[in-house]
C-alpha positions as CSV (number, residue, x, y, z in Angstrom):
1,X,-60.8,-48.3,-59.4
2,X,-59.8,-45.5,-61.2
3,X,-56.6,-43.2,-60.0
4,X,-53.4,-42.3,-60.8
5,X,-49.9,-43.6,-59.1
6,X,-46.8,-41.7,-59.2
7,X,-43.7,-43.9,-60.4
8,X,-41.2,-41.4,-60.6
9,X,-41.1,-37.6,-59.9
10,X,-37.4,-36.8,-60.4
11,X,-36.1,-34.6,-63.4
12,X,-32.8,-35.3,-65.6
13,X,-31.7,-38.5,-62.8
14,X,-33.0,-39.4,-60.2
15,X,-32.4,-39.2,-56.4
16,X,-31.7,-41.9,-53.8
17,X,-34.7,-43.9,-53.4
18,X,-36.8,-42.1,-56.5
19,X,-37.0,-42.4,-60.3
20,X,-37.7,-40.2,-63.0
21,X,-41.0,-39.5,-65.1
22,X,-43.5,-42.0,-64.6
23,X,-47.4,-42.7,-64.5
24,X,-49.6,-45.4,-63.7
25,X,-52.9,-45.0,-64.7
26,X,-56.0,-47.8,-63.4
27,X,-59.5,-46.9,-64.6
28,X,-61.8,-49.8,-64.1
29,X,-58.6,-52.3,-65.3
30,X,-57.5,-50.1,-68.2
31,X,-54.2,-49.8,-67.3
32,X,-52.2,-47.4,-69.0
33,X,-48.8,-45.5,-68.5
34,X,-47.6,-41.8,-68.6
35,X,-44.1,-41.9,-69.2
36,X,-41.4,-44.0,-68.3
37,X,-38.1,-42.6,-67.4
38,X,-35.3,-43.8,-65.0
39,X,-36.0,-46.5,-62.4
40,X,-39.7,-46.3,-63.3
41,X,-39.6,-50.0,-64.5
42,X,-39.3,-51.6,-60.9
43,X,-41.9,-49.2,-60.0
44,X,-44.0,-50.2,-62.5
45,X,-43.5,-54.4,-61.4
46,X,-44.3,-53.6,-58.1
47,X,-47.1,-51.9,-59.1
48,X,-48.4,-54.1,-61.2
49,X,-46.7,-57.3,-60.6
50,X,-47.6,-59.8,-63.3
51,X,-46.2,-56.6,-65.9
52,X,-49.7,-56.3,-67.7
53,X,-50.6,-52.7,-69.6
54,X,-52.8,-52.2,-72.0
55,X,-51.4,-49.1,-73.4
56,X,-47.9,-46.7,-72.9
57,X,-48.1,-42.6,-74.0
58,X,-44.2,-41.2,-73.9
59,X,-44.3,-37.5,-73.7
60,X,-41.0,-37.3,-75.3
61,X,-37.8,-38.8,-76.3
62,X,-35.7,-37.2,-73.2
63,X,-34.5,-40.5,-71.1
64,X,-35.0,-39.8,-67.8
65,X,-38.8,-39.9,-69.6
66,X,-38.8,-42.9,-71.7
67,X,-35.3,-45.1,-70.9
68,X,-37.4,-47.8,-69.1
69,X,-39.8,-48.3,-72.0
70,X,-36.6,-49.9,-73.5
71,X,-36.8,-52.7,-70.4
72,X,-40.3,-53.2,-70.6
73,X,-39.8,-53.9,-74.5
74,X,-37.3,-56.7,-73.4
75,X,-39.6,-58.2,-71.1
76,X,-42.2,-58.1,-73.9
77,X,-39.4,-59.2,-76.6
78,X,-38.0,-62.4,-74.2
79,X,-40.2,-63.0,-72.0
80,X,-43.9,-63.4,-74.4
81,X,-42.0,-64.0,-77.3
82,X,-45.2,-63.7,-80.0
83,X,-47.7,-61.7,-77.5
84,X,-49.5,-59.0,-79.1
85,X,-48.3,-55.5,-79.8
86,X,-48.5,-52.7,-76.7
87,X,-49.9,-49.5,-78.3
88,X,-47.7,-47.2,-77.8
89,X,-48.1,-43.4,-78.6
90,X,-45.4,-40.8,-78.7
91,X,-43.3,-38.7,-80.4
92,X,-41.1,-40.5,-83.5
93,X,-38.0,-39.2,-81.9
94,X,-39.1,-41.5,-79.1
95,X,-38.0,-45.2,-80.9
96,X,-35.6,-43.4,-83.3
97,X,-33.7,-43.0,-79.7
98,X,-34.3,-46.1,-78.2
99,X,-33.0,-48.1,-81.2
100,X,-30.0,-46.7,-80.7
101,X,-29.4,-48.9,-77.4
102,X,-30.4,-52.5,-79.2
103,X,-30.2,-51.7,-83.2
104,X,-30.3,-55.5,-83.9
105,X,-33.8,-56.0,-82.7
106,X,-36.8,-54.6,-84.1
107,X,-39.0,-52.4,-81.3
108,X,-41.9,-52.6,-83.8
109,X,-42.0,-56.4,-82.7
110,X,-43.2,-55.6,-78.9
111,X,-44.2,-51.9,-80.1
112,X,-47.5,-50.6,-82.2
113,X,-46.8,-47.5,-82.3
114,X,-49.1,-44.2,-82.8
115,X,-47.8,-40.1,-83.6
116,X,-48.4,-37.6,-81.2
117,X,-48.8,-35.0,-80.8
118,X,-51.9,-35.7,-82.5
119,X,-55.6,-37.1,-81.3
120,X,-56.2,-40.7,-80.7
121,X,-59.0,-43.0,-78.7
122,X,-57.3,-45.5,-76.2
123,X,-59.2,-47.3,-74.7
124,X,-61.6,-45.7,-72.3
125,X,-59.7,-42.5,-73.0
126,X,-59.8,-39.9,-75.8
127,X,-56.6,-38.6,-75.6
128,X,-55.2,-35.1,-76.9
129,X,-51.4,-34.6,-77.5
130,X,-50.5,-31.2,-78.1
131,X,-47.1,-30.1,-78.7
132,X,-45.6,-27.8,-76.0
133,X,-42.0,-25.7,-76.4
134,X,-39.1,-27.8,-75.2
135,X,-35.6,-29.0,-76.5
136,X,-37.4,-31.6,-78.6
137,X,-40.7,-32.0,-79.8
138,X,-42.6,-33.0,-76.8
139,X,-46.6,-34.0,-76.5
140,X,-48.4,-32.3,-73.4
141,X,-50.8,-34.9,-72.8
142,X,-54.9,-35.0,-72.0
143,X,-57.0,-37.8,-71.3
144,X,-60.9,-37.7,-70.9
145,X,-63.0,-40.3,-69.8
146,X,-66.7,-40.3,-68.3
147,X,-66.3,-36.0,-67.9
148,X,-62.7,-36.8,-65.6
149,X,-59.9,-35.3,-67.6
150,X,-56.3,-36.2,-66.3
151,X,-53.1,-34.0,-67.8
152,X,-50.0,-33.6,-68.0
153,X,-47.4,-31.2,-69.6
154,X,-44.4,-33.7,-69.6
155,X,-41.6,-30.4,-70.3
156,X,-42.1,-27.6,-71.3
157,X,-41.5,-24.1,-71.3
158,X,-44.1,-21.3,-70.7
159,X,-47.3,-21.4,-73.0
160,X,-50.6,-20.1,-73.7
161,X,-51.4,-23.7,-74.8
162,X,-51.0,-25.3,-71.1
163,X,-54.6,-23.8,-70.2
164,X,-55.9,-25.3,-73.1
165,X,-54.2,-28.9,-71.9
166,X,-55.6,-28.3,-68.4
167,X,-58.4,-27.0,-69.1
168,X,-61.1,-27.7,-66.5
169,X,-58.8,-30.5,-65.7
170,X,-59.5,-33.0,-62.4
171,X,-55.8,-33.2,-62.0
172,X,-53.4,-31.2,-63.7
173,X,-49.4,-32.9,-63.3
174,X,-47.0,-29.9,-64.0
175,X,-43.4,-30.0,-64.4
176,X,-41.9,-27.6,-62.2
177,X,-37.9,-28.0,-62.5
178,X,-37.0,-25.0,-60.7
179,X,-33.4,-25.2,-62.1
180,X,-31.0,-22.6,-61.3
181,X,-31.1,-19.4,-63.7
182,X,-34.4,-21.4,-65.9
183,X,-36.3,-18.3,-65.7
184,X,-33.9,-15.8,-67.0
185,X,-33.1,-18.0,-70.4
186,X,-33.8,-16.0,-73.2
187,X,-36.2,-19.0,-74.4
188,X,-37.6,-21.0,-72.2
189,X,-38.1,-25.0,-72.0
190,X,-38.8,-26.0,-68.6
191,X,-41.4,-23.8,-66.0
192,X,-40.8,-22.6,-62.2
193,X,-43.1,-23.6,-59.6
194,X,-44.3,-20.8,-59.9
195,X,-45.7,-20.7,-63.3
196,X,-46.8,-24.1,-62.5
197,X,-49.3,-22.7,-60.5
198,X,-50.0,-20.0,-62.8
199,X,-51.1,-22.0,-65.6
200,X,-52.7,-24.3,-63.2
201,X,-55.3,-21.4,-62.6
202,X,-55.4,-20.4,-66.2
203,X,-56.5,-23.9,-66.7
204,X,-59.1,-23.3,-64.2
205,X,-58.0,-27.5,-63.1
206,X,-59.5,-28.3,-59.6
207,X,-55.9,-30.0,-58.3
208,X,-52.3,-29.6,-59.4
209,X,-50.0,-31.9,-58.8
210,X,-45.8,-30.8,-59.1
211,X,-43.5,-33.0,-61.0
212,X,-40.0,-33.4,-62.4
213,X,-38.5,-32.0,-59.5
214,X,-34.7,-31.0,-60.3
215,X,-32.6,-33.0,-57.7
216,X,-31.6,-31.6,-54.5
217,X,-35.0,-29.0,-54.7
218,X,-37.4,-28.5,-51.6
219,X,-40.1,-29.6,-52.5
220,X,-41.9,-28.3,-50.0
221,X,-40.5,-24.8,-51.1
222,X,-42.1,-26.1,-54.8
223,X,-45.6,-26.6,-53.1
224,X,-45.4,-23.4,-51.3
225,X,-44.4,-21.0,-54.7
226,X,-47.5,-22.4,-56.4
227,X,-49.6,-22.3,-53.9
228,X,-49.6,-18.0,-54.0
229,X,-50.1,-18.6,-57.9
230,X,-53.1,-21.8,-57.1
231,X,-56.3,-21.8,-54.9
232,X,-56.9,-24.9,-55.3
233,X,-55.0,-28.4,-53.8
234,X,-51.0,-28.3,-54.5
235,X,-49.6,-32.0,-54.1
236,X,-46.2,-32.7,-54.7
237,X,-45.4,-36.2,-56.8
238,X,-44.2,-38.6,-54.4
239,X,-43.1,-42.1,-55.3
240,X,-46.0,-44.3,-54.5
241,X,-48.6,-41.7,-53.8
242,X,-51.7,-42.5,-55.3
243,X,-54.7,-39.9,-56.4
244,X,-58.1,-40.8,-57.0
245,X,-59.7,-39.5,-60.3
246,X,-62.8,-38.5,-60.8
């Protein structure tokens, strides 16, 4: 089985019924995760009921991408007390901020934690972070296994460097906020639809998949903008919705 499963699509909170940022990856029973913002966690269990991953990458410290990680840490930290370390990989500000909630435990404890943006092998995947404009350092994400190459921008602003992290990509997971007055900010940290698409064919990616929707958006309007930009098949992240790689 190898695919990818949408946990959360929402930017900054989420809707009724959704979550935030969130990624489950299965490739032949690696499971690893992309993110894990808001409401992601129950996601995640249902997902993967007995709570097993092998490995968590956390695009940035930004909570509505990375509040859950502090719940799965407690289920780690109470409930398999002595159980070896997750590798994690992210961005320092990522634990600095998470701390902050429970600064009487030690995350290092459930945690084994790797920089990025930076290049690592984990597990079946080498994975590329490269740092893309946002409010805080954030790690656009690539991961490569048997010639499938999964990415994903987390936030960020417009680039040269997202056709590099999409490159050729088999599915390319864009943020496209579409917040009110984004696109007229003298600098920019979050993309249009729009420009999702855009970089999408830059990338020369076969799909794009839409993410980190801004609440109260149409996203069928989303899917529609980036389609005049993107040839190619325009999903929009739905929680639940599951896409085959390779």
């Amino acid at each position: 089985m190898r695919q990818v499963t949408v946990l959360g699509s929402c930017g900054a909170f989420p809707e009724p019924g959704r979550a935030c940022s969130g990624f489950a990856v299965d490739w032949d029973g690696y499971r690893l995760l992309l993110d894990l913002g808001y409401a992601t966690l129950p996601r995640l269990l249902a997902h993967w009921p007995d709570g097993a991953v092998d490995a968590v990458v956390v695009t940035h410290e930004h909570p509505d991408h990375c509040i859950d990680l502090h719940g799965l840490f407690r289920m780690r930290f109470y409930g398999d007390p002595g159980g070896p370390r997750l590798p994690l990989y992210c961005p320092p500000g990522v634990l600095d901020r998470l701390s902050g909630l429970e600064p009487d435990v030690d995350l290092h404890a459930v945690f084994d934690a790797h920089p990025l943006p930076g290049g690592h092998q984990v597990g079946p995947f080498a994975l590329t972070g490269l740092s893309l404009p946002h409010y805080v350092l954030n790690a656009g994400i690539r991961l490569e296994a048997d010639g499938v190459v999964l990415a994903y921008t987390g936030d960020t602003g417009p680039t040269p460097a997202l056709a590099e992290l999409g490159r050729d990509a088999d599915l390319f997971i864009v943020e496209a906020t579409d917040r009110d007055g984004e696109a007229d900010r003298p600098t920019r940290n979050l993309l249009t639809s729009t420009e999702a698409g855009h970089w999408a064919r830059r990338s020369c990616a076969r799909r794009l998949m839409l993410t980190h929707f801004w609440p109260g958006n149409d996203r069928a309007a989303s899917v529609a903008a980036a389609r005049k930009e993107f040839g190619g098949e325009v999903l929009a992240a739905e929680e639940g919705l599951i896409v085959p790689l390779g």
